[in-house]
C-alpha positions as CSV (number, residue, x, y, z in Angstrom):
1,X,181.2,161.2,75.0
2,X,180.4,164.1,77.5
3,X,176.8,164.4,78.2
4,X,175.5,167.5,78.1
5,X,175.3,168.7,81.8
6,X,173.4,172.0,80.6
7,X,170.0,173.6,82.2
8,X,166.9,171.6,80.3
9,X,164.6,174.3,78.8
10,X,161.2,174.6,81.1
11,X,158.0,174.1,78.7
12,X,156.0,177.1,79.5
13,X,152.8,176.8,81.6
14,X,149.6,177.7,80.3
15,X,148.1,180.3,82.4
16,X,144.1,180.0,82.4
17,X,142.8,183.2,81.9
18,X,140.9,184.8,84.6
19,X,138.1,185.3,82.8
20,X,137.9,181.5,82.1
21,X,138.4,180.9,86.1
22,X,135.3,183.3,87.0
23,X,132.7,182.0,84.0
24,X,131.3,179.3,85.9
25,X,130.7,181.2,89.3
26,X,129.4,184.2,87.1
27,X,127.1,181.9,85.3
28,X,125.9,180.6,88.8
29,X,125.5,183.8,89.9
30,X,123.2,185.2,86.6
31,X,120.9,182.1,87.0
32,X,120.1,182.4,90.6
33,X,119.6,185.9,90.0
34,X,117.5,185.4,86.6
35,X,115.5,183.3,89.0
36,X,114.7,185.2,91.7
37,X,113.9,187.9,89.1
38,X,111.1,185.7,88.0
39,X,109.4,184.7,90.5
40,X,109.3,187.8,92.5
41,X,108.1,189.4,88.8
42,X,105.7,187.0,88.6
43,X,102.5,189.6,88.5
44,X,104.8,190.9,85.4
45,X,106.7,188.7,83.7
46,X,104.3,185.8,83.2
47,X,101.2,187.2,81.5
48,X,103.8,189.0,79.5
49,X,105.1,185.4,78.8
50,X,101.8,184.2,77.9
51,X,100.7,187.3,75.7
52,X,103.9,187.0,73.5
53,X,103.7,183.1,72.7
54,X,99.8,183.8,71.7
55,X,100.5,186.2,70.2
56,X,102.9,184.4,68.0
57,X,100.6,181.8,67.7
58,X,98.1,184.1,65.9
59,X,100.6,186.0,63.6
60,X,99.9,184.6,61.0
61,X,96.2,185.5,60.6
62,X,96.7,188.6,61.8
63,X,99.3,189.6,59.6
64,X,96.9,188.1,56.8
65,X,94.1,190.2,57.5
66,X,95.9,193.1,57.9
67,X,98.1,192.9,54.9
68,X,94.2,192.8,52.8
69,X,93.0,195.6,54.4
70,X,93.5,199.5,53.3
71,X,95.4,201.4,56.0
72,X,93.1,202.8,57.9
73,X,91.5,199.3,58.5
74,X,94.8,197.3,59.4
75,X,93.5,197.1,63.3
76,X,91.1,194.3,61.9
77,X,94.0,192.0,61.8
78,X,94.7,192.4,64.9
79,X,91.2,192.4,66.3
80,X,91.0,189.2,64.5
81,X,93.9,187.3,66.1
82,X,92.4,188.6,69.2
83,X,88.9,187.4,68.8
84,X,90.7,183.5,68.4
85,X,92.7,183.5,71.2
86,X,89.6,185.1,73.3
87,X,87.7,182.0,71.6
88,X,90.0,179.6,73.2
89,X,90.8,181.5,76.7
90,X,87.1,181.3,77.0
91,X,86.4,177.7,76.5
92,X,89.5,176.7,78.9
93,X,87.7,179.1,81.3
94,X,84.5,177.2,80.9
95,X,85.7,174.0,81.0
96,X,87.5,174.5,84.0
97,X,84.5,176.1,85.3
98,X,82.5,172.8,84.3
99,X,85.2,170.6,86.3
100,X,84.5,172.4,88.9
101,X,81.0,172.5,89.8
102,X,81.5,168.2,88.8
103,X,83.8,168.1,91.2
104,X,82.1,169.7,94.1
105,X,79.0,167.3,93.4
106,X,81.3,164.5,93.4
107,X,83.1,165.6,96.6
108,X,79.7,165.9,98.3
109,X,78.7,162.7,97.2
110,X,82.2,160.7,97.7
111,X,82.6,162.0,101.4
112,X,79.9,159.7,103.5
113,X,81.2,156.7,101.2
114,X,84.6,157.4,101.7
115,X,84.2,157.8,105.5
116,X,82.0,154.3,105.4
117,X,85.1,152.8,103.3
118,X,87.5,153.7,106.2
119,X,85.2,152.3,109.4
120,X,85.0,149.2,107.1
121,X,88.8,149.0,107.1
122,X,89.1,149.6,110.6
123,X,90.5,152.6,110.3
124,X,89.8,155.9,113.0
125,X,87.6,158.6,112.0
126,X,90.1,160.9,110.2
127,X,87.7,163.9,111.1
128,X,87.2,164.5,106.9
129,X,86.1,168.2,105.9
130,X,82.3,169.4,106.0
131,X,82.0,169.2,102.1
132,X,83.5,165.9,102.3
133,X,80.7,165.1,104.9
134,X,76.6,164.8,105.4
135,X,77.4,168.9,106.1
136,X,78.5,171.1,108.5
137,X,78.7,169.6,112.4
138,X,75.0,169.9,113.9
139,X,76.1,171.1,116.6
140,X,78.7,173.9,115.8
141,X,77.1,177.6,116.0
142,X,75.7,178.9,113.3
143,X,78.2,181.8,113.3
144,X,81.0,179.7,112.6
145,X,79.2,177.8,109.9
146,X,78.5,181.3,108.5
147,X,81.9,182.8,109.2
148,X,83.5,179.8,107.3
149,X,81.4,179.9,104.6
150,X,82.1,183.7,104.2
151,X,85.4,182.9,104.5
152,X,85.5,180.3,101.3
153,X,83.1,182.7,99.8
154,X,85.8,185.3,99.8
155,X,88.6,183.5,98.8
156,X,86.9,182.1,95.6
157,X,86.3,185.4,95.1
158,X,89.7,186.5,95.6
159,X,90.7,184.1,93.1
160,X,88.0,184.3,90.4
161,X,89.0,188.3,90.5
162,X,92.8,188.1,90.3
163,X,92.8,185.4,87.3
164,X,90.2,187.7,85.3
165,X,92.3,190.2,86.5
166,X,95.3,188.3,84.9
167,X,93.3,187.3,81.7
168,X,92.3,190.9,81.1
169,X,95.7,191.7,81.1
170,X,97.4,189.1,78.7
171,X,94.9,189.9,76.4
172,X,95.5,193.8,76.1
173,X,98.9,192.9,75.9
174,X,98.0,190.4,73.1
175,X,96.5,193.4,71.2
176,X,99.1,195.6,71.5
177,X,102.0,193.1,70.8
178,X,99.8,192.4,67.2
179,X,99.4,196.3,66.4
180,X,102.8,197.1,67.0
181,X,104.1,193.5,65.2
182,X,104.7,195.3,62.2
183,X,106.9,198.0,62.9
184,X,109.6,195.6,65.3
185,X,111.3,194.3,62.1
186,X,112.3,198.2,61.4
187,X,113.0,198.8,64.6
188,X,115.3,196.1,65.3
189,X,117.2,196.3,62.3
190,X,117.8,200.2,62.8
191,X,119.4,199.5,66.6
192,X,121.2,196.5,64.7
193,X,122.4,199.4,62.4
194,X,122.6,202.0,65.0
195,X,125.0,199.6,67.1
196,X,127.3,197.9,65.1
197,X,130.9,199.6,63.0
198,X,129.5,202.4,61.0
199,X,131.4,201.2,57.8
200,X,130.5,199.0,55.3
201,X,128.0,196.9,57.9
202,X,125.0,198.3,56.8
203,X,123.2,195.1,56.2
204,X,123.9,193.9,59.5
205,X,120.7,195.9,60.8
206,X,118.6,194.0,58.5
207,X,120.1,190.3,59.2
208,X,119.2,191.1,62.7
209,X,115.6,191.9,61.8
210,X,115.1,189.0,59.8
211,X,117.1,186.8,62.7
212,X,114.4,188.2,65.1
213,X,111.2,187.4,62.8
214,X,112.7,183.7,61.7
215,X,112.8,183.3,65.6
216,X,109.2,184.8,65.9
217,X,107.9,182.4,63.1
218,X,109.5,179.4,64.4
219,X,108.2,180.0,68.3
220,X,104.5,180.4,66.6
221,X,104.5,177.5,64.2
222,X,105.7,175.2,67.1
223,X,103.6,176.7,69.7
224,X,100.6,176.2,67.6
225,X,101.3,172.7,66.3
226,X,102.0,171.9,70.0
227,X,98.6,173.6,71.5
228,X,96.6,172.1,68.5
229,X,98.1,168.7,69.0
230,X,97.6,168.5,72.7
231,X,94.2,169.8,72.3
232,X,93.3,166.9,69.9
233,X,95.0,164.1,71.4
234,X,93.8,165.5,74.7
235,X,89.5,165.3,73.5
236,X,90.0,161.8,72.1
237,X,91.5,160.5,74.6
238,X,88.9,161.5,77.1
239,X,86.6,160.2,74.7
240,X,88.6,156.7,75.2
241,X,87.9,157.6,78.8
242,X,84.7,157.8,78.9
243,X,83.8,155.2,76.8
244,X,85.6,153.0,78.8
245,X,84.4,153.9,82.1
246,X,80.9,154.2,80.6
247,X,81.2,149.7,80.4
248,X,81.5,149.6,84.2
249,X,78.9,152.4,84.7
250,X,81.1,154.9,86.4
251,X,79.7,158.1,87.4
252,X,80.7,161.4,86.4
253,X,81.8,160.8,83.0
254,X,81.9,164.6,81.8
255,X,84.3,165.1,84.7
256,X,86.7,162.8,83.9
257,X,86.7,163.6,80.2
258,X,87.1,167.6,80.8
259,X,89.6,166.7,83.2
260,X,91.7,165.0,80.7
261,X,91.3,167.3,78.1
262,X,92.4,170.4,80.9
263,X,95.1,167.9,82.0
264,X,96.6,167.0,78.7
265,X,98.2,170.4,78.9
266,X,100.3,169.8,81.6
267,X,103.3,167.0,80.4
268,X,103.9,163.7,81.8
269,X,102.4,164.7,85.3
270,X,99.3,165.5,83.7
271,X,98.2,162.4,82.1
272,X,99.1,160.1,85.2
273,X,96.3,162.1,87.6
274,X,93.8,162.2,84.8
275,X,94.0,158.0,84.8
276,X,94.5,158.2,88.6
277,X,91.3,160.1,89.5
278,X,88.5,158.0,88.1
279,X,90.5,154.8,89.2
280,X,90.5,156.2,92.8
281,X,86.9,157.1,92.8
282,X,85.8,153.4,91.6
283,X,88.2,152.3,94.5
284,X,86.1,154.4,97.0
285,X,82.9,153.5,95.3
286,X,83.1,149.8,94.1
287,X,85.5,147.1,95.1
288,X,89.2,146.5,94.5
289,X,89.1,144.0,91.5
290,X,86.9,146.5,89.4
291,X,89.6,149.6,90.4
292,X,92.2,147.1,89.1
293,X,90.4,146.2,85.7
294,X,89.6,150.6,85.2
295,X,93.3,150.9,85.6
296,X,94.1,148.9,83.3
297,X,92.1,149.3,81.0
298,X,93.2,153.5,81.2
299,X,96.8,152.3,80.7
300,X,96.6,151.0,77.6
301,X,94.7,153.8,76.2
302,X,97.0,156.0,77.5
303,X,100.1,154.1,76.6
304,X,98.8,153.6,73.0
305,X,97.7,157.2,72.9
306,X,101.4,158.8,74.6
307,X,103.6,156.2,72.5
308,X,102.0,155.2,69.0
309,X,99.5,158.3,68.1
310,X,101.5,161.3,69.6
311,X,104.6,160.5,68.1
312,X,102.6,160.3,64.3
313,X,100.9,163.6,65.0
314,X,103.5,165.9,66.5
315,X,106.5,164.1,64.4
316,X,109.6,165.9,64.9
317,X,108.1,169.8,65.0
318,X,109.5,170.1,68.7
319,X,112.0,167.6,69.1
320,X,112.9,168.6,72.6
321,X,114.4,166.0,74.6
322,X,112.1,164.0,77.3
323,X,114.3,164.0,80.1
324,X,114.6,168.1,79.1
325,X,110.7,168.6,78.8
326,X,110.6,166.5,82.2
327,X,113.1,169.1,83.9
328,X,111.4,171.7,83.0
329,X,108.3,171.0,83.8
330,X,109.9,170.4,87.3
331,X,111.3,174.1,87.0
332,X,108.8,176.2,85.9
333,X,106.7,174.0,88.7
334,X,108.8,175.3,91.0
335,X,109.2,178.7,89.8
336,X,105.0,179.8,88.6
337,X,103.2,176.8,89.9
338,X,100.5,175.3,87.6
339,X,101.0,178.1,85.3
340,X,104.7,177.1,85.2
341,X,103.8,173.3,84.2
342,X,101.2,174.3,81.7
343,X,104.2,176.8,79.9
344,X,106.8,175.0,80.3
345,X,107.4,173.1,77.2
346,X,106.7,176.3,75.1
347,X,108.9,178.4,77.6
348,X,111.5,175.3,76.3
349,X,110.7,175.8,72.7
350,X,111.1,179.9,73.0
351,X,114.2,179.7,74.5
352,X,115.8,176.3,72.6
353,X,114.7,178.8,69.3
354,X,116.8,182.0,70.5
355,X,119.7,180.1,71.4
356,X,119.5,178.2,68.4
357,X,120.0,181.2,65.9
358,X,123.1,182.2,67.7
359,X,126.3,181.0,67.2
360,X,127.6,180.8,70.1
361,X,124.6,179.4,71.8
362,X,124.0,176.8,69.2
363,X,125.7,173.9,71.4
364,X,123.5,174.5,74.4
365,X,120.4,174.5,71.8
366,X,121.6,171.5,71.1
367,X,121.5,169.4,74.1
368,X,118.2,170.3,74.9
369,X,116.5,168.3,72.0
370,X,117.0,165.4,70.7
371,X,118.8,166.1,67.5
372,X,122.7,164.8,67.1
373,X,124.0,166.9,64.6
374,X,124.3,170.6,64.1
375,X,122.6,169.9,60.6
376,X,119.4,168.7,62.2
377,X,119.1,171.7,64.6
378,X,118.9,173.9,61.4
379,X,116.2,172.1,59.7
380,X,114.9,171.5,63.0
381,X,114.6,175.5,63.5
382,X,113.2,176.8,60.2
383,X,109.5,177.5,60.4
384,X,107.4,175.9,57.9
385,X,106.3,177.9,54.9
């Protein structure tokens, strides 16, 4: 039989689109932009950040108040959300206020024994700041002593001014974002309306509304079980603390335990320098053996604090993945500094929350906690009643 000597028929090649081809570059591209945008914005977009997340926070309360009260008296609600977050921006203030009038008694005291620690060691005179020393050099001019003393004088000024500056800010921001809360639901879902097929879609307008305040309820429920959680488990653990230190009759106990509490705010990072400051000050001031048995002793409390009691407490209300919370704490780091590592896991939240009421965002909302299934991202998204 003849074989069949004919042309074979070419299977067609699939042609990747071009718009496939240019996605990943394009995506690059956005994200390098996106963060430039934010850090050069920095004066803008981060107490805008902070407003709306306490803002959310307080909701709740202020929507309570307000919903009790005839019209003309509505403010009150928001007044009254704006009194609590004052409550708590003022005792953070304080206590980082208290921590740091500790620690310049404690620098002043830990400087000649530190210096004495070093000759003992054999080690050269490292020439160790005048607050770290007796005081200024004896025999340096008086208008140097006083020029650098200005100096500090005005950059503690500079900075005391700018954050009150800052604080001022978030919290008119705060009060307009509660005033105005109740009219965004309207106003999104008219654009909604407004932008989508003028036939038959007039619901659309209003899913988008109630998409938006879902997202809204969510962000505040989880930011406030976070902030409450870490500001619990933050005061009894420097209670721990300071119990324990107080056996080997350490110094500066209400440092340490303010420290701690300010500290437990900031993720991972924050809990290994609030165990690693009290440990190197007994180093400086006592012996080696009894640095050993502090740290020890702190890394049980912490390790049966981070691993069996903050697991019970927070449960599965923010489910964001570790190895996530611990990359973006190194982001925001990067990006606003300390302000960056103190929002960072409720910047993750915020924007795990918008991604996850969108379709075709759901699959990145997923891989940044620590659900598997699609399932558990829904439950894990709807706020608590």
């Amino acid at each position: 039989m003849a074989e069949n000597s004919g042309p074979r028929p070419v299977s067609p090649t699939r042609v990747q689109p071009s718009s496939d081809r240019w996605r990943i570059p394009i995506l690059v591209i956005a994200f390098a932009a996106a963060f430039w945008l934010l850090r050069e914005a920095y004066a803008v977009v981060m107490p805008a950040v902070c407003a709306l997340l306490l803002a959310l926070a307080v909701w709740p309360l202020a929507s309570a108040i307000s919903e009790r009260m005839p019209s003309r008296l509505r403010w009150l609600g928001a007044v009254a959300g704006l009194l609590v977050v004052l409550f708590f921006l003022g005792a953070f203030v304080f206590g980082i206020g208290l921590a740091g009038s500790q620690v310049y008694d404690l620098l002043t005291d830990l400087g000649p024994r530190l210096e004495q620690q070093l000759h003992n060691l054999g080690l050269p005179d490292l020439g160790l700041p005048d607050i770290l020393s007796d005081g200024p050099d004896p025999d340096s001019t008086s208008l140097v002593s006083n020029g650098a003393l200005a100096s500090s004088a005005m950059t503690a000024l500079g900075i005391t001014t700018s954050t009150l500056g800052g604080i001022v800010l978030i919290l008119f921001l705060i009060l307009l974002m509660l005033l105005e809360a109740g009219n965004w639901h309207d106003k999104i879902a008219a654009a909604a309306t407004r932008g989508r097929a003028k036939g038959g879609a007039g619901g659309s307008g209003d899913r988008a509304g109630r998409r938006w305040l879902e997202i809204g309820r969510s962000v505040g429920e989880k930011f406030r079980a976070y902030f409450l959680m870490r500001l619990v488990l933050g005061t009894a653990t420097a209670c721990l603390y300071a119990a324990f230190l107080a056996i080997f009759g350490v110094d500066y106990l209400l440092l340490w335990a303010v420290l701690t509490v300010l500290l437990g705010f900031i993720p991972t990072v924050g809990s290994i320098v609030s165990g690693a400051l009290p440990v190197f000050y007994v180093l400086v001031t006592r012996d080696p053996g009894t640095a050993a048995l502090v740290a020890l002793g702190l890394l049980v409390i912490e390790q049966v604090m981070g691993n069996f009691v903050d697991p019970r407490l927070m449960g599965k209300r923010l489910s964001i993945s570790p190895l996530v919370v611990l990359l973006s704490l190194l982001f925001w780091s990067v990006l606003w500094g300390v302000v960056g590592a103190i929002l960072a896991v409720p910047l993750t939240v915020l924007i795990t929350m918008v991604m996850a009421h969108f379709d075709g965002l759901k699959p990145a909302a997923l891989l940044l906690t620590d659900r598997s299934s699609f399932e558990e991202l829904d439950r894990y998204i709807e706020p608590k009643r």
